[in-house]
N, CA, C and O of each residue as an XYZ file, in Angstrom:
244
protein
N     146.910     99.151    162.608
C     146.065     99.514    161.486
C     146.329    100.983    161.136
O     146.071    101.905    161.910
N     146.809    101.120    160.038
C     147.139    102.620    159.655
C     146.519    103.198    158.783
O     146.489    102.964    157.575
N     145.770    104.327    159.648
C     144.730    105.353    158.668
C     144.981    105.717    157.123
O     144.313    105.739    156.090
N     145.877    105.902    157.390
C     146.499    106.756    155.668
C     146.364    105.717    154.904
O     145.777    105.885    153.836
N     146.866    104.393    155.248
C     147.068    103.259    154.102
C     145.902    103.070    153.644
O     145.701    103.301    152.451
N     144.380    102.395    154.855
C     143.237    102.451    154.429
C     142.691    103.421    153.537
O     141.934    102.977    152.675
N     142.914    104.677    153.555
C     142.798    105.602    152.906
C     142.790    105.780    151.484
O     142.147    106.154    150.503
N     143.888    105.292    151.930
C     144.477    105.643    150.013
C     144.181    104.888    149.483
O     143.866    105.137    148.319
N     144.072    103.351    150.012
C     143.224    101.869    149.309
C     141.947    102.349    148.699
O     141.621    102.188    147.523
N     141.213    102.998    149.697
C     139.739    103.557    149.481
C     139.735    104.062    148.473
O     138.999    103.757    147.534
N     140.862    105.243    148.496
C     140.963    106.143    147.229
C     141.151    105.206    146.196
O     140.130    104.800    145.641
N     141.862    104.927    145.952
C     142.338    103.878    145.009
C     141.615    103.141    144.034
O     141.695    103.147    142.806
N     140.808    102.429    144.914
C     139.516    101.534    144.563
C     138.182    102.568    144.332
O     137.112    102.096    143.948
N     138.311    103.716    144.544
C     137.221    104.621    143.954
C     137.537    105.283    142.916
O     136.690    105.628    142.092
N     138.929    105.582    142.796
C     139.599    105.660    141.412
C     139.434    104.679    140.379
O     139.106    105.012    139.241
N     139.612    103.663    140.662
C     139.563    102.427    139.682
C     138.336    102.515    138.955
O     138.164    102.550    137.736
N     137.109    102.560    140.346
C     136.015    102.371    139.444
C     135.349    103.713    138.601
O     134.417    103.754    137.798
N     136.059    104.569    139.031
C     135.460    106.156    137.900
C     136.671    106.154    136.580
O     136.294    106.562    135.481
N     137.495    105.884    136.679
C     138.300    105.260    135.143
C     137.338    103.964    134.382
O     136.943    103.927    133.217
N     137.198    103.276    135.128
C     136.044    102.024    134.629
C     134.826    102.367    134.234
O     134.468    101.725    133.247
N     133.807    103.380    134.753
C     132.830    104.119    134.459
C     132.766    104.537    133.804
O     131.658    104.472    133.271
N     134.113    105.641    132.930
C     134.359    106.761    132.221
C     134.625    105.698    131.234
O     133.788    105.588    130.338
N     135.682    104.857    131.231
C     135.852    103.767    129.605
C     134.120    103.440    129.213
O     133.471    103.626    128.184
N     133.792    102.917    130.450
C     132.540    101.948    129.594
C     131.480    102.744    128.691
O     130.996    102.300    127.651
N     131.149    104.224    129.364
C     130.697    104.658    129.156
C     130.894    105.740    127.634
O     130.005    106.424    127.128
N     132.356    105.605    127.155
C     133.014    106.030    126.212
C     133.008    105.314    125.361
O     132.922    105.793    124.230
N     133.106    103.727    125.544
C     132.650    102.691    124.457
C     131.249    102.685    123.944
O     130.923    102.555    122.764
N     130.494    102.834    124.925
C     128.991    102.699    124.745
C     128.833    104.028    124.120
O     127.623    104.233    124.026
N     129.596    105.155    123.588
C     129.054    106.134    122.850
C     127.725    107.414    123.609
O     126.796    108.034    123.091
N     128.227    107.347    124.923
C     127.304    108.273    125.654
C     127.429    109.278    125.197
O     128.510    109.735    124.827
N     126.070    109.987    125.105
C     126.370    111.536    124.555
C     126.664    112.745    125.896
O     126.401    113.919    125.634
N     127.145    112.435    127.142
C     126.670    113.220    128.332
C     128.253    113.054    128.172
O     128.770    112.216    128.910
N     129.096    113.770    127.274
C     130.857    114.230    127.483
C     131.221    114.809    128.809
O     132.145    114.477    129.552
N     130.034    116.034    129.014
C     130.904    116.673    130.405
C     131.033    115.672    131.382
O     132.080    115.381    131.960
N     129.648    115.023    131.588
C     129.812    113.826    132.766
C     130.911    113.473    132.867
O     131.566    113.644    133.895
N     131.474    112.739    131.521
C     132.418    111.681    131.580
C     133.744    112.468    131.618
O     134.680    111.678    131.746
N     134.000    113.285    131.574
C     135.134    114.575    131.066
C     135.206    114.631    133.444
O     135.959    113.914    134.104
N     134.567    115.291    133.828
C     134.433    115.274    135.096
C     134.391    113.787    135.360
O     135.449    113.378    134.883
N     134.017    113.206    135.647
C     133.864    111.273    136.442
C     135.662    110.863    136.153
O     136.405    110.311    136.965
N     135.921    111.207    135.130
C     137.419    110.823    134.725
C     138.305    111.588    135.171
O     139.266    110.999    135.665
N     138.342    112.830    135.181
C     139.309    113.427    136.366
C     139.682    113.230    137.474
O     140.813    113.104    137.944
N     137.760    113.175    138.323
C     138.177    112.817    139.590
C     138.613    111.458    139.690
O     139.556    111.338    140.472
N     138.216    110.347    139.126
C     138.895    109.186    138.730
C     140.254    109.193    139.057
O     140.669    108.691    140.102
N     141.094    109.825    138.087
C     142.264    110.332    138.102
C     142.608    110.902    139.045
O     143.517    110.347    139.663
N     142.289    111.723    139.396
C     142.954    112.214    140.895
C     142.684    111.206    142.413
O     143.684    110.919    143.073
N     141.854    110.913    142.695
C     141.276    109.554    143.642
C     142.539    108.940    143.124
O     143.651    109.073    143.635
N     142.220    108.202    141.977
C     143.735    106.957    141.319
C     144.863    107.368    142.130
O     145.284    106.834    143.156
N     145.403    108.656    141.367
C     147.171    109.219    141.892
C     147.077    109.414    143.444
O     147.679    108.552    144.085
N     146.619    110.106    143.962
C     146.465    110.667    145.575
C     146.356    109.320    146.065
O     147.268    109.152    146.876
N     145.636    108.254    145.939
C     145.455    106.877    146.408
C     146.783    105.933    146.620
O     147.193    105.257    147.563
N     147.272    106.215    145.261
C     148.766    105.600    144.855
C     149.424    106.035    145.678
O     149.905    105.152    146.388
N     149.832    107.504    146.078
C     150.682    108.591    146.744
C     150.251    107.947    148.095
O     150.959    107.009    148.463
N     149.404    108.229    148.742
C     149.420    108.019    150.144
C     149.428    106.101    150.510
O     149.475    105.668    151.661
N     149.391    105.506    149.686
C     149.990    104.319    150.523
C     151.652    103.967    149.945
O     152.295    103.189    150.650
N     152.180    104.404    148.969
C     153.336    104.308    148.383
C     154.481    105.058    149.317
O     155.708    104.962    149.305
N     153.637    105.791    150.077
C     154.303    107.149    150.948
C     154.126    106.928    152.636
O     154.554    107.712    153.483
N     153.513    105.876    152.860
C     152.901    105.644    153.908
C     153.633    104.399    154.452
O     153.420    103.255    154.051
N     154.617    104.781    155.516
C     155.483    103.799    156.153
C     154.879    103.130    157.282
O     154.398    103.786    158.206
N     154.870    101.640    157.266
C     154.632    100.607    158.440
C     155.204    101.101    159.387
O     156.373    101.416    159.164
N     154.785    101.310    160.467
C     154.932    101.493    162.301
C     154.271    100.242    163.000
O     153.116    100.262    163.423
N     154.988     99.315    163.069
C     154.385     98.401    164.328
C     154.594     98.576    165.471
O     154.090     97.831    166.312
């Protein structure tokens, strides 16, 4: 079981859902921009760093 991979899954899937947060909430016409301006970055960064560490993260059995 390899730390990093779990990791970055985590990341990943917490990325997903602050890109998902930030759309819905952009459709629905929220007036709270900074929120969504911040929720979508870190989104974005969670997303890439998530991608990076299991894309980067070699099997050892």
């Amino acid at each position: 079981m390899n730390v990093k991979r779990i990791f970055g899954t985590v990341l990943t899937i917490l990325g997903i859902i602050g890109l998902i947060y930030t759309g819905y909430e952009l459709i629905n016409k929220s007036n709270s921009y900074t929120t969504l301006i911040v929720v979508g970055v870190i989104g974005l960064i969670f997303f890439f760093s998530g991608i990076g560490l299991v894309k980067n993260t070699k099997d050892e059995a």
